[in-house]
N, C-alpha and C positions, 0 to 999 in steps of 0.2 A: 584951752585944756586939751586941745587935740593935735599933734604934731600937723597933718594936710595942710597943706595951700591950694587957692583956686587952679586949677577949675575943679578939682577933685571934693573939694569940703561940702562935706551930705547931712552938715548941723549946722542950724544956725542958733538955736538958742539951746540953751542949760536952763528946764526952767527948775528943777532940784536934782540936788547928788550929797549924801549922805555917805557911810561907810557900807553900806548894804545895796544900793543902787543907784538908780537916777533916772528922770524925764526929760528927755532932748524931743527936739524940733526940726522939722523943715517946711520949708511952703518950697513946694515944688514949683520951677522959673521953666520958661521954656527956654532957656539956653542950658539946661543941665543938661550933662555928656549922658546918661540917661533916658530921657526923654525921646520916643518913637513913636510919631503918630496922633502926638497929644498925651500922652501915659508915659508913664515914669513906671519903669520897667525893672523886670525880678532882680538883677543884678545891681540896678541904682537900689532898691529896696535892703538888699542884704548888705550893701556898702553903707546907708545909712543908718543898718542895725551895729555892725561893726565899727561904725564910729561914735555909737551914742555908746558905747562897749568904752572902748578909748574913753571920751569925756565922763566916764564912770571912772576908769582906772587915773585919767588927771587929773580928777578930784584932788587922790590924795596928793599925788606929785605937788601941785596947786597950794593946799595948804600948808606942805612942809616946804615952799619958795622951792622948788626944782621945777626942770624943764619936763615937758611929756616927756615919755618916752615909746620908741616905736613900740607897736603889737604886733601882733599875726595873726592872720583866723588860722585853727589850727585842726576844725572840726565845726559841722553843720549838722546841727540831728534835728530830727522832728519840723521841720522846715514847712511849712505848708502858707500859702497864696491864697486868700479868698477874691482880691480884686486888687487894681491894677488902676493909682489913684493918676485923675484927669490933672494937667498943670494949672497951677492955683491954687491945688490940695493944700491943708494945713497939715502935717502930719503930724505925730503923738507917739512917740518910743518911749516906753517904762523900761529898763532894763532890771534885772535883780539876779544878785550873785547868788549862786548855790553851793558852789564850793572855789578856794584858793589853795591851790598850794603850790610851793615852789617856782614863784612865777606863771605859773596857770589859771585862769580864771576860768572857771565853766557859769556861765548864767545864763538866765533863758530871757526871751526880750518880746514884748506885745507892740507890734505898731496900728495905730488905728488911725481914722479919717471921719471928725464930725461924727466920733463915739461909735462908727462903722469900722468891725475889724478888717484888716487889708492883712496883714502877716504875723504869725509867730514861730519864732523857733527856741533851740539850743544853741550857743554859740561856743565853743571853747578857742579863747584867746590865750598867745603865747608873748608876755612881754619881755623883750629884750635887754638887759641891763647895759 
């Protein structure tokens, strides 16, 4: 549901997606391009919120038989880090849309760690037709 190929893909599971959002997955490896020190770091964290973003928006791709299509982050608000998960982590992205228009998606996303919050933000993605 996500255009990426390795080494860059920061999902590995769907475990729902509806028309309103979706719950993606990663267990952080220590070979992720991310990964410094043992932690999986602010930038791996915002690329795996932007791609559980994506596997939201290939839902729909997905059930109408189309290919993904690319995104773009197009804007980061309210973005805030509580910690900074060890490799091993299982992670936990809810995303949920808030508004669509025009190719625009703006929705806000929770990642958590063992029901421990690690990040949330705003995200506004730009899909490309």
């Amino acid at each position: 549901m996500i255009p990426q190929r390795p080494p860059i893909v920061m999902v590995d599971v769907v475990w729902s997606a509806t028309e309103d959002g979706a719950e993606t997955g990663l267990t952080v490896s220590t070979d992720n391009m991310f990964v410094r020190d043992g932690l999986f770091r602010e930038p791996g964290i915002i690329e795996h919120i932007a791609q559980s973003a994506a596997a939201f928006a290939g839902y729909g791709t997905y059930v109408r038989g189309e290919k993904p299509r690319l995104g773009y982050i197009g804007e980061i608000k309210s973005c805030t880090f509580h910690t900074l998960p060890p490799v091993s982590s299982e992670l936990r992205t809810t995303i949920q849309l808030i508004a669509e228009v025009k190719g625009i998606s703006l929705v806000s996303a929770q990642t958590t760690m063992a029901d421990m919050p690690v990040a949330e933000c705003q995200m506004k993605i730009f899909i490309k037709e």
